[in-house]
C-alpha positions in Angstrom: 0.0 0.0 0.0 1.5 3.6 -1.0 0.5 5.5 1.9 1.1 8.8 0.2 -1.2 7.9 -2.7 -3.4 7.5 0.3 -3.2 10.5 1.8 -3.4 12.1 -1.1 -6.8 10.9 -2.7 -8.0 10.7 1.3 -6.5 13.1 3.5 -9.0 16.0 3.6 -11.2 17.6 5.9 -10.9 18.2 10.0 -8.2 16.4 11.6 -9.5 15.1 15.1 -6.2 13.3 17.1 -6.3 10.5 19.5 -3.2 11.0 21.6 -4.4 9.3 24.6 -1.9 6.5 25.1 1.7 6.6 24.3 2.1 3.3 22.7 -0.9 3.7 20.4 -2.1 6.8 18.9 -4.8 7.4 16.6 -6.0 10.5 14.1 -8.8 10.6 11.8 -9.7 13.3 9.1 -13.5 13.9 8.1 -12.6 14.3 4.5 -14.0 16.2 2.0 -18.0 16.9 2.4 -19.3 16.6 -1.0 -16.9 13.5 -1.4 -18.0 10.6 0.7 -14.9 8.2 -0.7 -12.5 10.5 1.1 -11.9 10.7 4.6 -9.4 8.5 7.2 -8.6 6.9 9.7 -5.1 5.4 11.5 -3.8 4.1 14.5 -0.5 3.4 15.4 0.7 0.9 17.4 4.2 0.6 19.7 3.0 -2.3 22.0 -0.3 -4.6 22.4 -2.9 -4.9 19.6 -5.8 -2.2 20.4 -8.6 -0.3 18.9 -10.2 3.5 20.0 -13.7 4.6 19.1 -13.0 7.7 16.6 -15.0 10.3 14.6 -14.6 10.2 10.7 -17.4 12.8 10.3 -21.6 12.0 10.6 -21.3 12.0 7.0 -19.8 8.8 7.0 -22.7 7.6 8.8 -23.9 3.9 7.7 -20.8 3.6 6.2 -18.2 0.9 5.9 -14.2 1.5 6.3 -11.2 -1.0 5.3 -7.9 -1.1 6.7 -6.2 -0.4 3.1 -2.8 -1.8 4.9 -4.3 -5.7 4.7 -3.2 -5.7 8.7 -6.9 -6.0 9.4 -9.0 -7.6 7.5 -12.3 -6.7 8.0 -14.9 -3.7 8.0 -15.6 -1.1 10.6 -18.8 0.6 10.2 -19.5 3.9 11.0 -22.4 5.0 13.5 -25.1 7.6 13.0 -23.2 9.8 15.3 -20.0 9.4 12.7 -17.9 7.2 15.0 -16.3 3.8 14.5 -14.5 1.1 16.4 -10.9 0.8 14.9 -7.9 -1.5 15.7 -4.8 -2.0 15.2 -2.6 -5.0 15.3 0.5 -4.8 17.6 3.4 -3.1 16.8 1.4 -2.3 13.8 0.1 0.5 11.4 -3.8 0.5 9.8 -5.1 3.0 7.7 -8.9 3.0 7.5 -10.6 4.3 4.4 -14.2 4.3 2.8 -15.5 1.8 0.6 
């Protein structure tokens, strides 16, 4: 995965960062608003597999994200309040983009 091409088609919008934990940190961006394929979000692991419930934006609402890394290998849907559940492996990197 090129994760510049990423954040160039995805990387748009508010930036919202979850620096809560030292060995895992997480930051999302609500992408653009008139473009619902854009939009992130990543977490960054130095120890133990985790996850942290983020904000990609309520416009993301109903939608389904994928870990374009391959780490994880499944979806996280977004709530109607524009939040998801998203992990990351340990000692590990997953970027999480729209379908």
């Amino acid at each position: 995965t090129n994760m510049l091409s990423i954040r160039q088609t995805h990387a748009y919008g508010t930036q919202y960062d979850y620096f809560d934990n030292a060995r895992c940190i997480g930051f999302t961006r609500e992408g653009n608003p008139t473009d619902c394929e854009t939009g992130l979000a990543c977490m960054i692991s130095s120890g133990s597999a985790a996850s942290k419930r983020m904000y990609v934006g309520a416009s993301h609402a109903g939608q389904k994200f994928f870990d374009a890394t391959w780490n994880v290998r499944y979806f996280v849907t977004i709530d109607e309040s524009g939040h998801g559940l998203f992990p990351v492996k340990e000692k590990s990197v997953s970027v999480w983009i729209p379908i």
